[in-house]
C-alpha positions in Angstrom: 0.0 0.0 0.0 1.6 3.8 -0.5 3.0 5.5 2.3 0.4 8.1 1.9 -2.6 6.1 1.5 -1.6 4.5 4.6 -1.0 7.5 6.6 -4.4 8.8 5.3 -6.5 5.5 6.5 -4.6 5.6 10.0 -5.2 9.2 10.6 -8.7 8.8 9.8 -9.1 6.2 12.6 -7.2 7.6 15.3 -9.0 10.7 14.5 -12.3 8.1 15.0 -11.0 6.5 17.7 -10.3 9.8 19.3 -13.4 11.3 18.9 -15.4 8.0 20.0 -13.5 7.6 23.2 -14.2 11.1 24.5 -18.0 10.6 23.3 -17.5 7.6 25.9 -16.5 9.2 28.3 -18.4 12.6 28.4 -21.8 9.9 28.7 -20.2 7.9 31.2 -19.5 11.1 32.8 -22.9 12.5 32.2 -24.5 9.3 33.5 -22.9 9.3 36.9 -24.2 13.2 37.2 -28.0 12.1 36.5 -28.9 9.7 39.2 -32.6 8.2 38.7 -34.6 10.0 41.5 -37.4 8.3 43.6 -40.1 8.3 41.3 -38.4 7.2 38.1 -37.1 3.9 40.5 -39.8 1.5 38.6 -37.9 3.1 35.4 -34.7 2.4 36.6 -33.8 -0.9 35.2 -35.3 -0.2 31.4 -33.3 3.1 31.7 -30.2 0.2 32.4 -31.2 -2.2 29.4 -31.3 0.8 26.8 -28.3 2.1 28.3 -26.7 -1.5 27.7 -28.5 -1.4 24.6 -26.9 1.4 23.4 -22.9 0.7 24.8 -23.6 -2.7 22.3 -24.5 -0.9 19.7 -21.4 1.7 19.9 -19.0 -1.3 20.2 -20.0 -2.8 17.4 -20.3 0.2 15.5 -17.0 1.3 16.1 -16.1 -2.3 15.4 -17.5 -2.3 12.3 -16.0 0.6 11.5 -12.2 -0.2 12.2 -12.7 -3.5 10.4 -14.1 -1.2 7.4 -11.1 0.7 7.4 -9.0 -2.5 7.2 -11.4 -3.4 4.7 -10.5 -0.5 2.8 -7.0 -0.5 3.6 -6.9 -3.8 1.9 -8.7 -3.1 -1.1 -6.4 -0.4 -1.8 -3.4 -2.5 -2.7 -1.2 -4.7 -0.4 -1.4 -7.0 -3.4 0.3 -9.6 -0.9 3.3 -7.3 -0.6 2.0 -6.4 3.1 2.5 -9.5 5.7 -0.7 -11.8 5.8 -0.7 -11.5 10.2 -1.1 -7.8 9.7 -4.3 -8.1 8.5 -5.6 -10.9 10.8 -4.8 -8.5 14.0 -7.4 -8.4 16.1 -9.7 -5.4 15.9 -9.7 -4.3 19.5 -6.1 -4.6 19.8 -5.4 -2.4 16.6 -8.1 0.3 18.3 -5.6 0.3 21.2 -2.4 0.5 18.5 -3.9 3.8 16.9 -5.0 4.9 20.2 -1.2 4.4 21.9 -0.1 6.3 18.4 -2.5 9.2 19.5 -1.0 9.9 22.5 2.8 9.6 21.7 2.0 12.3 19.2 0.9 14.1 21.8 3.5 13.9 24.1 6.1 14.5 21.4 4.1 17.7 20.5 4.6 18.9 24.0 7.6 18.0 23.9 8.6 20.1 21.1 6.3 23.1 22.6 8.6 22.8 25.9 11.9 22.8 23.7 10.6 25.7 21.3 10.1 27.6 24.9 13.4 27.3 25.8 14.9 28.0 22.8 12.3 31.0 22.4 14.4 31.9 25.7 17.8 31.2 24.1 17.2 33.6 21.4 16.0 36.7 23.3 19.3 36.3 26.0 21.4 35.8 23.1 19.6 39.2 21.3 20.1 41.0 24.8 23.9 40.0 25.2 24.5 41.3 21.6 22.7 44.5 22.3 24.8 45.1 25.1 27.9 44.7 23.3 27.5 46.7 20.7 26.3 48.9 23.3 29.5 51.6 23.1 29.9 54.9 25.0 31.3 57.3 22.6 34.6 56.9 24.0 34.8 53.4 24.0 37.4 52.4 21.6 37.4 48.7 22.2 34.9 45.5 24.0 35.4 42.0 24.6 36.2 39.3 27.0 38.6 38.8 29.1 40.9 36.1 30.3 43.8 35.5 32.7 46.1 32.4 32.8 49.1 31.2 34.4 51.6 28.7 33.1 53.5 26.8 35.7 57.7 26.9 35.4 59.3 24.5 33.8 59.2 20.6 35.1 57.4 22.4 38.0 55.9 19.3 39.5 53.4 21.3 41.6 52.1 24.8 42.0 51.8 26.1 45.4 52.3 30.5 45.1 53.7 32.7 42.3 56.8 31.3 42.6 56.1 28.1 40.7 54.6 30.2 38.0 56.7 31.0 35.1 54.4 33.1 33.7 50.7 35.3 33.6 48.7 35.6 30.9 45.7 38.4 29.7 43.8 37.2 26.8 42.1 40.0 24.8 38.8 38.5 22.8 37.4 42.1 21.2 33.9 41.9 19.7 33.3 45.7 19.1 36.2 48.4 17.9 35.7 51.7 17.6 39.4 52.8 15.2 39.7 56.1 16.9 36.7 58.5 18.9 35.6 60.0 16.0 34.5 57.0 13.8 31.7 54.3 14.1 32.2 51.2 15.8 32.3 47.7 13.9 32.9 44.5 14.9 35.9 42.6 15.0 37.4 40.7 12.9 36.8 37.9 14.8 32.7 38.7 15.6 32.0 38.9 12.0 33.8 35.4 11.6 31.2 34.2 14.1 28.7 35.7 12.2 29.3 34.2 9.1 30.1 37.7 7.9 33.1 37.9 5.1 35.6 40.4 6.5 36.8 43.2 4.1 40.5 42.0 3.2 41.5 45.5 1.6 41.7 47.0 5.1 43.2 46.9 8.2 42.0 43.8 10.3 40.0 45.0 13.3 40.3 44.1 16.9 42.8 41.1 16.9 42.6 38.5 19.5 45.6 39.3 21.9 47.9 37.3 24.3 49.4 39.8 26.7 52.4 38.8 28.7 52.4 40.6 32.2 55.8 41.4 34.1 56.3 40.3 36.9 53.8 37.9 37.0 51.3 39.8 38.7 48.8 43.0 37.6 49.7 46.3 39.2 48.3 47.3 42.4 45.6 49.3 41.8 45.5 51.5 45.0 49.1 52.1 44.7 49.4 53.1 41.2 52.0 50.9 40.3 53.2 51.1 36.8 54.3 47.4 35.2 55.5 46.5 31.8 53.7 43.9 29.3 53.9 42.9 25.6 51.9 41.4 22.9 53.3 38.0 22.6 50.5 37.0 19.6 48.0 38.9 17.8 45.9 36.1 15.5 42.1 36.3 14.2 42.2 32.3 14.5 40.7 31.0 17.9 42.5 28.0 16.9 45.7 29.3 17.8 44.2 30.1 21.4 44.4 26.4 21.5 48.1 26.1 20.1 49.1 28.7 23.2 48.1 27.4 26.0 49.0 23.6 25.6 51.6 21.8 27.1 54.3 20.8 24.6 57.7 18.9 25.1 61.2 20.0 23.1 64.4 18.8 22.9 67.8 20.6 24.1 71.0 19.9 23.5 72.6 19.3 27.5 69.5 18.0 29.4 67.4 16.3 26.6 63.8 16.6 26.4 62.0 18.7 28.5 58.3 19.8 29.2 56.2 23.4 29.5 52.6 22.5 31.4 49.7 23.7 30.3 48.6 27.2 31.0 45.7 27.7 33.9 42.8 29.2 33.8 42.2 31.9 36.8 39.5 33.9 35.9 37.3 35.4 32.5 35.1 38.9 32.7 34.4 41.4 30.3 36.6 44.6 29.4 36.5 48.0 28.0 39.6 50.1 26.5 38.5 53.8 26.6 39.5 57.4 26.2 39.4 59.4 29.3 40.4 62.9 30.2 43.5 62.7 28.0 44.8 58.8 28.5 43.7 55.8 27.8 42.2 53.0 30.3 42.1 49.0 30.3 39.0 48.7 32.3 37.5 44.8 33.3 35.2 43.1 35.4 35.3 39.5 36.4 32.0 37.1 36.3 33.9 34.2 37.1 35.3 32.9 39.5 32.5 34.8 41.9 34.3 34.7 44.8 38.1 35.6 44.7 40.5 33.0 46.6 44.3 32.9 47.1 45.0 32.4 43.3 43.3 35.6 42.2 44.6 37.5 45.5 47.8 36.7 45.1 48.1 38.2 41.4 46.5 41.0 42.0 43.2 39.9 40.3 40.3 41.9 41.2 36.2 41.9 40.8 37.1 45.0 38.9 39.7 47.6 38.1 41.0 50.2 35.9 44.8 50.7 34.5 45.8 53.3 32.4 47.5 51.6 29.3 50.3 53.0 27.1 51.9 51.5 24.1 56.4 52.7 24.0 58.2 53.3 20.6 59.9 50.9 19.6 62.7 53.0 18.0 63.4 54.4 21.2 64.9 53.3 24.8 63.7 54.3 28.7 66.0 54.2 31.5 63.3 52.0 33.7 62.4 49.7 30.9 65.2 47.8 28.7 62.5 46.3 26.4 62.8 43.5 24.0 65.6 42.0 22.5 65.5 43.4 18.6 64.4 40.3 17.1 61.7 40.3 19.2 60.6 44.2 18.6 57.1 45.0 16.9 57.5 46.0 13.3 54.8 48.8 12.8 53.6 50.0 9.4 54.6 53.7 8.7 51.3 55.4 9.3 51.3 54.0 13.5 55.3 54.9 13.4 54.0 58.5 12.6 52.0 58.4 15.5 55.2 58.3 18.0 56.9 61.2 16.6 59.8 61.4 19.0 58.1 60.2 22.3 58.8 57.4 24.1 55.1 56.3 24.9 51.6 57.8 23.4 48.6 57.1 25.0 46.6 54.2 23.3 45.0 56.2 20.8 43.8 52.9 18.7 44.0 49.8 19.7 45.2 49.1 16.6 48.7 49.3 18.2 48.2 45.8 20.4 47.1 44.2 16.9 51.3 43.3 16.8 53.7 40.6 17.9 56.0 42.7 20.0 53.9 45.6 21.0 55.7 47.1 25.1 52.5 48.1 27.2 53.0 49.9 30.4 49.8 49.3 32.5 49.6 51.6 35.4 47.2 50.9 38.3 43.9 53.8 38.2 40.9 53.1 39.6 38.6 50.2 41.4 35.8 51.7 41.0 35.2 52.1 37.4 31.8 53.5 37.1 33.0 56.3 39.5 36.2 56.5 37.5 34.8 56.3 33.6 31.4 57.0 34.0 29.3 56.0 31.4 31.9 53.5 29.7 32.5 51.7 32.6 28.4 51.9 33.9 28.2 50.0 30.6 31.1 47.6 30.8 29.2 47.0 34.2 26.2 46.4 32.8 27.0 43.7 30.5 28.7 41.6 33.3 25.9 41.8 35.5 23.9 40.7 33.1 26.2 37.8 31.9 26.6 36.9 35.5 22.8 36.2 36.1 22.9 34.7 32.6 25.8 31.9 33.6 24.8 29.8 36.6 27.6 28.6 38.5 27.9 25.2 37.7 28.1 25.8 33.6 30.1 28.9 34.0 33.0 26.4 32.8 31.4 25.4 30.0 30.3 28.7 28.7 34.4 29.7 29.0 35.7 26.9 27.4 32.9 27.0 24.5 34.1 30.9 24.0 37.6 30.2 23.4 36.8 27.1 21.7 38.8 24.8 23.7 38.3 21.3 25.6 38.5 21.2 29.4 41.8 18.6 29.3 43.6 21.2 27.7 43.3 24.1 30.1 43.1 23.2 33.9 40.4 25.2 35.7 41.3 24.5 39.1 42.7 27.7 40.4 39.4 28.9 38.9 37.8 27.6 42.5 40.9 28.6 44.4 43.1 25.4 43.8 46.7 25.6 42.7 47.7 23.2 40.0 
């Protein structure tokens, strides 16, 4: 028999069956409401036999008409391709058949009602957290996530304080860039990647991802104002190479043989803002996770928030307090930044276009804890979006949410000193 013609003839009896077995119950219902009263007792029992009467004659109707839809069914072309003991099932037990089909639908429909809800609810959090990014005071030049990471020392067996750490990371993920104040923002390179966007290739890449080396494997003190040095170790737009970074890898020398670098560790991910204010430029963050700082974040300096004003050196020139890189290591810019140095040693981080280079020196100095009081608007907004991310994330899939950003698997990045462990 076709598919169709089958579907047809089995919809038509469920639909049948349907109908009859809430016609069964609404009378049985109805019966139990009417109860014979005192006078109609000598009535009573030729009320029964025509109620018997009648639950006959609906049994056998609807078993007549089942076994004329099999009747149909047949006539309509098995011509012996369909088994012979399908059509010998009993007529009561295919009623129950189409009636157990009924109700599966059923369920499966709520089913898919409940999972259209939630994704209903996916969609509009996922609209709000992109409204909120773009979201950009006009002096915002840059957004994103944040990381920070550690990597232990080499062949450190165990990680007990900054002392076994060889190492800290910051890891820049910009989704919106604003080129300088006076221009629109757009998003990164990156963002419109994950957007299935085709990036423009005749201009400048915007917002690279970053990996930022810190000195002295801590962040500045905030309160003190304590000015630290940092580079650009990578600039990429491929989240891949994220994954490259931090792994552990093993390499051969030539006096002790091979020898191993760990992992890097994940301490902590928030949201940032780079921004112009009152003639410099600040690194502004909060953190979402972890919630609660422990002895890992304390002890580099990590806070629930902070703000450090962020300059970018020449690299044709030399400072007294800062040797810099080795040359081989220095960033090549491209004329038109060059131009922006003049004959200073540092200019304030007038695009961020600056970090988008291996080799790029940083001086961070520590400004503000309180960023809304310190940047106003920009960092009200840069507080808004992690607040809202925060009740967003609950605890226990805050991991996942990290991992799924930087497109990574949990084996390759420990998260222990996340919750306050060293490792």
């Amino acid at each position: 028999m076709p598919q169709q013609q089958k579907r047809k003839a089995s919809t038509i009896a469920s639909a049948k069956i349907a109908e009859d077995a809430g016609s069964g119950r609404k009378r049985k219902s109805d019966a139990k409401e009417e109860q014979p009263s005192i006078k109609e007792k000598d009535k009573s029992k030729v009320d029964d036999k025509k109620i018997n009467e009648a639950s006959d004659n609906k049994r056998r109707k609807k078993q007549t008409n089942v076994q004329e839809i099999h009747e149909q069914q047949h006539d309509n072309g098995t011509n012996g391709n369909e088994p012979q003991g399908h059509d010998l099932v009993n007529p009561h037990e295919h009623d129950q058949m189409l009636i157990d089909e009924y109700e599966k639908g059923v369920e499966s429909h709520k089913v898919t009602e409940q999972h259209s809800g939630q994704d209903k609810q996916t969609v509009a959090r996922n609209e709000t957290i992109k409204e909120l990014e773009k979201k950009m005071a006009p002096n915002t030049l840059e957004k994103g996530h944040i990381c920070f990471f550690y990597r232990p020392k080499i062949e450190a067996e165990e990680v007990h304080s900054v002392d076994d750490v060889q190492r800290i990371y910051i890891v820049l993920v910009p989704y919106m860039v604003r080129p300088s104040v006076s221009e629109e923002p757009i998003p990164s390179y990156f963002h419109q990647v994950n957007d299935g966007k085709q990036p423009e290739t005749d201009k400048p890449i915007p917002g690279k991802i970053r990996i930022v080396v810190i000195g002295k494997k801590k962040l500045p003190e905030i309160e003190k104002h304590i000015k630290l040095w940092g580079f650009v170790d990578r600039a990429f737009t491929d989240m891949s190479e994220i994954k490259e970074f931090v792994s552990g890898k093993k390499y051969q020398t030539a006096t002790r043989g091979e020898r191993s670098i760990s992992a890097c560790r994940l301490m902590g991910k928030g949201v940032y803002n780079i921004v112009e204010h009152k003639g410099h430029t600040h690194l502004a963050y909060v953190l979402e996770v972890p919630e609660e700082l422990n002895d890992v974040q304390n002890d580099f300096n990590i806070k629930h928030e902070g703000s450090y004003v962020i300059s970018v050196k020449n690299p044709e020139t030399t400072s007294p307090l800062y040797a810099g890189l080795p040359d081989n290591e220095k960033v090549d810019y491209p004329p038109y930044l060059r131009e922006k140095f003049g004959d200073r040693r540092f200019v304030s981080l007038s695009s961020t276009e600056f970090m988008d280079y291996d080799g790029a020196e940083l001086l961070f100095i520590g400004a503000k804890e309180d960023i809304s009081e310190g940047l106003g608007e920009a960092g009200k907004e840069l507080e808004e979006l992690a607040d809202f991310e925060c009740k967003e994330i609950a605890p226990l899939t805050a991991e996942r949410v990290i991992y799924e950003e930087l497109h990574l698997e949990k084996e390759i990045l420990p998260s222990k000193p996340l919750h306050g462990l060293w490792e």
